[in-house]
N, CA, C and O of each residue as an XYZ file, in Angstrom:
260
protein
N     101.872     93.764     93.472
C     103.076     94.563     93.443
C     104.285     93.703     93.105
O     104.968     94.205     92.212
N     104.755     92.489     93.598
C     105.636     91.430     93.458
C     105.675     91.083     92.033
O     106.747     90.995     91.434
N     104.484     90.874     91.443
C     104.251     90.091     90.041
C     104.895     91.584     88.994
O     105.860     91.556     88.230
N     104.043     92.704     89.280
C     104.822     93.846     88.375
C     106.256     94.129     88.453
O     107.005     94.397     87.513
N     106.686     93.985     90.337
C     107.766     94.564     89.942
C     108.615     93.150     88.689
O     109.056     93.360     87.559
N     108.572     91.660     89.543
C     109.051     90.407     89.183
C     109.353     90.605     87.292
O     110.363     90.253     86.684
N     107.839     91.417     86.600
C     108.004     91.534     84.871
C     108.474     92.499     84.661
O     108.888     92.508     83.502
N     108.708     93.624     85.302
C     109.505     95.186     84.899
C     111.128     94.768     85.082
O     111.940     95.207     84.267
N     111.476     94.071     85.971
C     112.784     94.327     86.572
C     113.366     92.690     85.413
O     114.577     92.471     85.386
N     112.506     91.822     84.667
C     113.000     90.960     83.863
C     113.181     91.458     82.524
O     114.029     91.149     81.686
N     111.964     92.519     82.459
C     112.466     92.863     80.909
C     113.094     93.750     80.348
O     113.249     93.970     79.147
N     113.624     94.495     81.619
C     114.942     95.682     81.692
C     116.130     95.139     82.268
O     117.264     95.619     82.266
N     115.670     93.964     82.810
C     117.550     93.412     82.960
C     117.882     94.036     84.395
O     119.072     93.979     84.705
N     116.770     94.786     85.571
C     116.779     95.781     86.225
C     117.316     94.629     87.428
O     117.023     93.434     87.387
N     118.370     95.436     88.754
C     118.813     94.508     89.424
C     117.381     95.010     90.874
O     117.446     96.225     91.056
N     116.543     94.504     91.563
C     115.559     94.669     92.836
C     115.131     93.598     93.611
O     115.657     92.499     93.788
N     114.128     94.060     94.037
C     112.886     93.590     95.155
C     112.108     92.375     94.156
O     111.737     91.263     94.531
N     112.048     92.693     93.415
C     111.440     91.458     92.282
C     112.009     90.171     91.973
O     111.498     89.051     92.003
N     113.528     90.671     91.574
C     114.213     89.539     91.199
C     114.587     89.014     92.260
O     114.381     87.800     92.233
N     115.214     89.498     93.537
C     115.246     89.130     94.872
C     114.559     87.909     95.208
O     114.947     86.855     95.712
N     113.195     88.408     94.710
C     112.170     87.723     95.117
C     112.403     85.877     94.368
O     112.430     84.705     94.744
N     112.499     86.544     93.367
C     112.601     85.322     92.041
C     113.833     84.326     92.878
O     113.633     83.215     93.369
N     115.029     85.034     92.866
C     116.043     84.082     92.859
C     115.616     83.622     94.353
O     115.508     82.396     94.384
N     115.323     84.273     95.681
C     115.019     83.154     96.754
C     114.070     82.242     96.651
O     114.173     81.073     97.021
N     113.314     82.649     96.247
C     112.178     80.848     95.720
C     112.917     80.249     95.271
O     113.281     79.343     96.021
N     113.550     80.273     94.035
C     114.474     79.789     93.260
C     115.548     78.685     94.404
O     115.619     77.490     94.116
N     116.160     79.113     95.398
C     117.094     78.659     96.660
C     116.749     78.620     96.937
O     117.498     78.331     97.870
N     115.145     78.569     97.687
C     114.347     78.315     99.113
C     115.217     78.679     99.806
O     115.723     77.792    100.494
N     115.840     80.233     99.967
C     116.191     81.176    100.600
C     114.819     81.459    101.603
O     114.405     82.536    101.174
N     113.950     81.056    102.669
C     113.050     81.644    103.088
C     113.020     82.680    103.997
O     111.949     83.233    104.246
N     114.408     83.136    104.714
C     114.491     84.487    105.318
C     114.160     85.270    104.452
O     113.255     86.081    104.644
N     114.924     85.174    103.158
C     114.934     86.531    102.748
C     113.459     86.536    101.949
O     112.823     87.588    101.878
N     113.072     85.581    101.488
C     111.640     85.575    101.419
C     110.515     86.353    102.144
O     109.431     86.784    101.751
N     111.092     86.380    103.231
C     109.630     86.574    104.842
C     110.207     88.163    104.692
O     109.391     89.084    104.693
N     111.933     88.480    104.540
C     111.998     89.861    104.911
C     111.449     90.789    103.485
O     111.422     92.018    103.533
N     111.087     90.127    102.417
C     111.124     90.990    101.155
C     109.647     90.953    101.422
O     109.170     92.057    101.155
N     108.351     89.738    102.031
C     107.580     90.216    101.996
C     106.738     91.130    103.197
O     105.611     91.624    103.208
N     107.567     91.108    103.937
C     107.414     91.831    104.800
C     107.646     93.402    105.044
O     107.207     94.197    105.875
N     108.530     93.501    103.952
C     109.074     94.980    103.364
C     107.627     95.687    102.663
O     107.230     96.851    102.620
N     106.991     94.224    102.079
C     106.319     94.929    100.933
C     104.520     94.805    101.531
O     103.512     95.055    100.869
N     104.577     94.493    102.492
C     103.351     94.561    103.405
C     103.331     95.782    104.538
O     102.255     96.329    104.783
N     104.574     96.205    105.238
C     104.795     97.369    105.545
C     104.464     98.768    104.543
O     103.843     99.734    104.985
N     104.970     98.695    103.177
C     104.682     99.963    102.192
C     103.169     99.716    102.211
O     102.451    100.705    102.359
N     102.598     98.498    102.076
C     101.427     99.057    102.033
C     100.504     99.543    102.826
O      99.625    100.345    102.510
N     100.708     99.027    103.938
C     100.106     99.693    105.518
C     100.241    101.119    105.420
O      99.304    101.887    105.640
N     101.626    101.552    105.028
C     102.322    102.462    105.426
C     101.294    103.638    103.909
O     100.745    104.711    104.159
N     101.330    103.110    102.802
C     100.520    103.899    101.958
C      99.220    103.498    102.421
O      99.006    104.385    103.247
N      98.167    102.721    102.438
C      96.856    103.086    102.747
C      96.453    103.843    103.997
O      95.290    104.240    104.061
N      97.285    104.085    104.994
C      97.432    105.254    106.044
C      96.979    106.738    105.615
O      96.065    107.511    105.900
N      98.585    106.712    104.425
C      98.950    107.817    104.432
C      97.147    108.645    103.253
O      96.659    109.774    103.198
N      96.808    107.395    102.622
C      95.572    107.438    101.483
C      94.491    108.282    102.867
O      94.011    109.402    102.692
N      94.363    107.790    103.657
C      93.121    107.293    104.292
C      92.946    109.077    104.931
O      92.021    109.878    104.790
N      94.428    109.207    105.732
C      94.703    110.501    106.252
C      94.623    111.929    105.445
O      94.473    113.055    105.921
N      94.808    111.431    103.730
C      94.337    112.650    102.805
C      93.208    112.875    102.845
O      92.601    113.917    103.089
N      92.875    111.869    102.598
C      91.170    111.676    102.058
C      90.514    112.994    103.234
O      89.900    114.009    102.907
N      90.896    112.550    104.636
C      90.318    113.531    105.952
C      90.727    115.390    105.336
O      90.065    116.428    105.327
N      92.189    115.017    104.880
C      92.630    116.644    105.020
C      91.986    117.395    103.702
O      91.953    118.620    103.827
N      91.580    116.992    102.729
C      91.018    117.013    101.358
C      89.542    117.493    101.223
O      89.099    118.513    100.695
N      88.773    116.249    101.985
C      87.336    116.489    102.429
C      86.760    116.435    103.214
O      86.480    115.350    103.726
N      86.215    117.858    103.777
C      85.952    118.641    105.431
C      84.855    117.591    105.867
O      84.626    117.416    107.064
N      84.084    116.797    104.747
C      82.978    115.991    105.088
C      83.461    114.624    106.202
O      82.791    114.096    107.089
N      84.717    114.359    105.798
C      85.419    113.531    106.575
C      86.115    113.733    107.983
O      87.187    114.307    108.172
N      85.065    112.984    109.205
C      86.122    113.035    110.595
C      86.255    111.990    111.161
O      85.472    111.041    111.165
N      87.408    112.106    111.755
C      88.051    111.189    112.310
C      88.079    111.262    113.622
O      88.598    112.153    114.295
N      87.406    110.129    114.061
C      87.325    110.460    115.987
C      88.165    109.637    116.520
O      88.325    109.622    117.740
């Protein structure tokens, strides 16, 4: 996710989470390092949840005890 956003947001000039990323390595900024990847380890918890919980409501074959 880092590496896509890092080439989308360079070759649109786009201001984010990518370049963020770029320029604190860049400063060995490492707070904001830990908080950007920590942002981006939360979305994913937070989406394979939300994946896991369709999958149940979708197909009756699926339970969850």
């Amino acid at each position: 996710m880092i590496g896509g956003a890092v080439v989308i947001e360079s070759i649109f000039n786009l201001p984010g989470l990518g370049l963020l990323t770029v320029n604190s390595i860049s400063n060995r900024d490492y707070v904001t390092i830990e908080a950007v990847l920590l942002l981006y380890a939360i979305v994913l918890v937070f989406i394979n949840l939300l994946t896991d919980l369709t999958y149940g409501f979708l197909d009756p074959r699926i339970h969850y005890n």
